[in-house]
VEXVODO-979012 format. One line per field, with one value per residue: residue in one letter; x, y, z of N, C-alpha, C in turn; residue number from 1. Coordinates in steps of 0.02 Angstrom, whole numbers, padded with zeros to 5 digits. Layout:
<pts>
residuo <- [A,...]
n.px <- [X,...]
n.py <- [Y,...]
n.pz <- [Z,...]
ca.px <- [X,...]
ca.py <- [Y,...]
ca.pz <- [Z,...]
c.px <- [X,...]
c.py <- [Y,...]
c.pz <- [Z,...]
num <- [NUM,...]
</pts>
This chain:
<pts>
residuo <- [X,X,X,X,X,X,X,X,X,X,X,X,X,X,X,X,X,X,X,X,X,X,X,X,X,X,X,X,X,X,X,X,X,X,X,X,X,X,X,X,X,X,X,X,X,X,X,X,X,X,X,X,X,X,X,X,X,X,X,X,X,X,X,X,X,X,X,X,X,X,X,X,X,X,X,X,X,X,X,X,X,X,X,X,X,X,X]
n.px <- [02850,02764,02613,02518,02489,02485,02537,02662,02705,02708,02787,02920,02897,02907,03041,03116,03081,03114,03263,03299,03262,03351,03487,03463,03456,03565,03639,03598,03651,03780,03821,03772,03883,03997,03975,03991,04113,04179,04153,04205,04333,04360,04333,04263,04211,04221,04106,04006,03987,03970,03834,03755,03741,03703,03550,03515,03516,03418,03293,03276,03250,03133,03065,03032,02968,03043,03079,02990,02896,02908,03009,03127,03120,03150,03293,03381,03366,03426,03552,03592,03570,03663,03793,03790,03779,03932,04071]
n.py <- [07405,07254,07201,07115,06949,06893,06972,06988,06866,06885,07004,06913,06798,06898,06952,06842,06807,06908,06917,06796,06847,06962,06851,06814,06938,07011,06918,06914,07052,07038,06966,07020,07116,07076,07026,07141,07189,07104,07115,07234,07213,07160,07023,06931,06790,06738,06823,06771,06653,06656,06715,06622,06580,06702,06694,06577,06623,06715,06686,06573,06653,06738,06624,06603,06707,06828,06920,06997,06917,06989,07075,06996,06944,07052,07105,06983,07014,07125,07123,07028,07069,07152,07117,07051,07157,07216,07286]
n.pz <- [-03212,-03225,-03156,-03134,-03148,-03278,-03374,-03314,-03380,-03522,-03524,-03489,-03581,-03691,-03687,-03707,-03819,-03905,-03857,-03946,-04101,-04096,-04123,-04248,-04313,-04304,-04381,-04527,-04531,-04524,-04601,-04698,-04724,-04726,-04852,-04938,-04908,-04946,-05093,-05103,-05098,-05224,-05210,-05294,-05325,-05185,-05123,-05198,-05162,-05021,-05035,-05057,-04916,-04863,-04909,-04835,-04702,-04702,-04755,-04660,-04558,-04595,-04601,-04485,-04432,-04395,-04490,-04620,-04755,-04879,-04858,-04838,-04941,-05047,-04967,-05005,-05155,-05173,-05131,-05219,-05332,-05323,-05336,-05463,-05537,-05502,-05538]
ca.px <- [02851,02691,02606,02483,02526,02492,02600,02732,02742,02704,02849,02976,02876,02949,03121,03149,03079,03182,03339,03300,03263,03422,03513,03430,03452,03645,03698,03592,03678,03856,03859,03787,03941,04059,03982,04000,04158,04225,04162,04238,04389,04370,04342,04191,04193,04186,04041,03952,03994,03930,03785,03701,03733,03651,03515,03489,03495,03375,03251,03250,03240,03094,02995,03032,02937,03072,03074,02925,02946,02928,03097,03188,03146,03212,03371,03389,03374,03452,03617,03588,03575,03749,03849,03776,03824,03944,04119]
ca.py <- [07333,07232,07183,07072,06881,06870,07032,06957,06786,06904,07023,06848,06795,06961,06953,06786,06823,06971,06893,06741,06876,07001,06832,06814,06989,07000,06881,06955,07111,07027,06912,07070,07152,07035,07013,07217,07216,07059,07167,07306,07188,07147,06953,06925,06730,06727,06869,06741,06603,06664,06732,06572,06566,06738,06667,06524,06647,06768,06617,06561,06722,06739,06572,06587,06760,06883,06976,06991,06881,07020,07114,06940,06942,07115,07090,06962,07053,07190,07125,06963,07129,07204,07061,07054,07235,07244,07285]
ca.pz <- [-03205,-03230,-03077,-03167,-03178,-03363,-03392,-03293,-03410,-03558,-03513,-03492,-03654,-03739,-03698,-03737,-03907,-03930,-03894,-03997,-04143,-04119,-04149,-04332,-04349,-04315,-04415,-04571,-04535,-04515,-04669,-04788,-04715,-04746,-04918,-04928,-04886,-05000,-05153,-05105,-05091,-05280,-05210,-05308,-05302,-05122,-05117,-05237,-05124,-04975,-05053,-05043,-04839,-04837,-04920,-04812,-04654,-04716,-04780,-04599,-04507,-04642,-04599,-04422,-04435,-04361,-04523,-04637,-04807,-04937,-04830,-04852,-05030,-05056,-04950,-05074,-05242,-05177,-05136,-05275,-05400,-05337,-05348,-05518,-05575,-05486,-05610]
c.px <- [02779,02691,02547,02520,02531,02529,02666,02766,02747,02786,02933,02961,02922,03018,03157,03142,03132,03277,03351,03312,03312,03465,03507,03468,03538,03691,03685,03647,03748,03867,03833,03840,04002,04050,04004,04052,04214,04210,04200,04305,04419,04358,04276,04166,04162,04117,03999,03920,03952,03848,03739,03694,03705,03566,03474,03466,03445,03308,03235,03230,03151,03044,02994,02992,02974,03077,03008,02964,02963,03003,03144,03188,03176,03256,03412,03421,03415,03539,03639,03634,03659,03782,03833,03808,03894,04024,04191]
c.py <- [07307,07195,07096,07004,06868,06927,07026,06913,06833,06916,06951,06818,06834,06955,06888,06787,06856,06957,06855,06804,06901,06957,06825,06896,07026,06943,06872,06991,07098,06985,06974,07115,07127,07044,07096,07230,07181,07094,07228,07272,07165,07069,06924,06852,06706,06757,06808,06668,06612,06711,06696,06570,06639,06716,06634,06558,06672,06738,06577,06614,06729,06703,06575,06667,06801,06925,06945,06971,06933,07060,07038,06932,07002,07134,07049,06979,07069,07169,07049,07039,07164,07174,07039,07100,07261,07223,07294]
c.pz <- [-03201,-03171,-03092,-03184,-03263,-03384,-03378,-03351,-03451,-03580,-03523,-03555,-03704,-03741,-03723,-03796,-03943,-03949,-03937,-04081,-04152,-04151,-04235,-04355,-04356,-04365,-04494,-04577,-04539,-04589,-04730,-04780,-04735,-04830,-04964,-04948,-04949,-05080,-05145,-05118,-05157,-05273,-05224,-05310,-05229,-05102,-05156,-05200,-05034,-04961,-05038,-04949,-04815,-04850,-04886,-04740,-04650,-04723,-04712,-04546,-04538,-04610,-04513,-04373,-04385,-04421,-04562,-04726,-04855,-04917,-04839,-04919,-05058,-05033,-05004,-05147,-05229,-05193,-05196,-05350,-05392,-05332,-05409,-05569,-05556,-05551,-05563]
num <- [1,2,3,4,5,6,7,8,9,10,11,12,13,14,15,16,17,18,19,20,21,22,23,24,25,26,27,28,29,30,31,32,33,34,35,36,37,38,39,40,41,42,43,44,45,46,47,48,49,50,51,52,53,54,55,56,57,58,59,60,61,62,63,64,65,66,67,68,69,70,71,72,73,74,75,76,77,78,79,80,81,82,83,84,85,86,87]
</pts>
């Protein structure tokens, strides 16, 4: 435990960050699951449809610097590209 006053705020600094971030970072991880899951489901409209609301998460997680931009642009592609190919 930091004994130091500026290690103290720091520390309360950190975690408030953190949790602010896990939220960003759960709900990445939950909408490319869903979209995951709706291809697998053959329901490729909706995957296309909620493509754009990954988009918009990822694009704020992005500017709000919890991920770094070039990883929001290749979350992006990646799953842009398999809802593309996918048959």
């Amino acid at each position: 435990m930091p004994i130091i006053k500026s290690a103290k705020k720091a520390l309360r600094q950190s975690k408030r960050r953190n949790a602010r971030n896990v939220v960003y970072k759960t709900k990445i991880h939950k909408t490319k699951k869903t979209i995951t899951k709706e291809l697998l489901a053959k329901d490729l409209e909706k995957a296309k449809g909620d493509l754009n609301a990954f988009y918009k998460i990822v694009d704020k997680a992005s500017k709000r610097n919890v991920i770094h931009k070039n990883k929001a642009n290749r979350l992006k592609s990646r799953l842009a590209k398999k809802i593309k190919n996918y048959k």
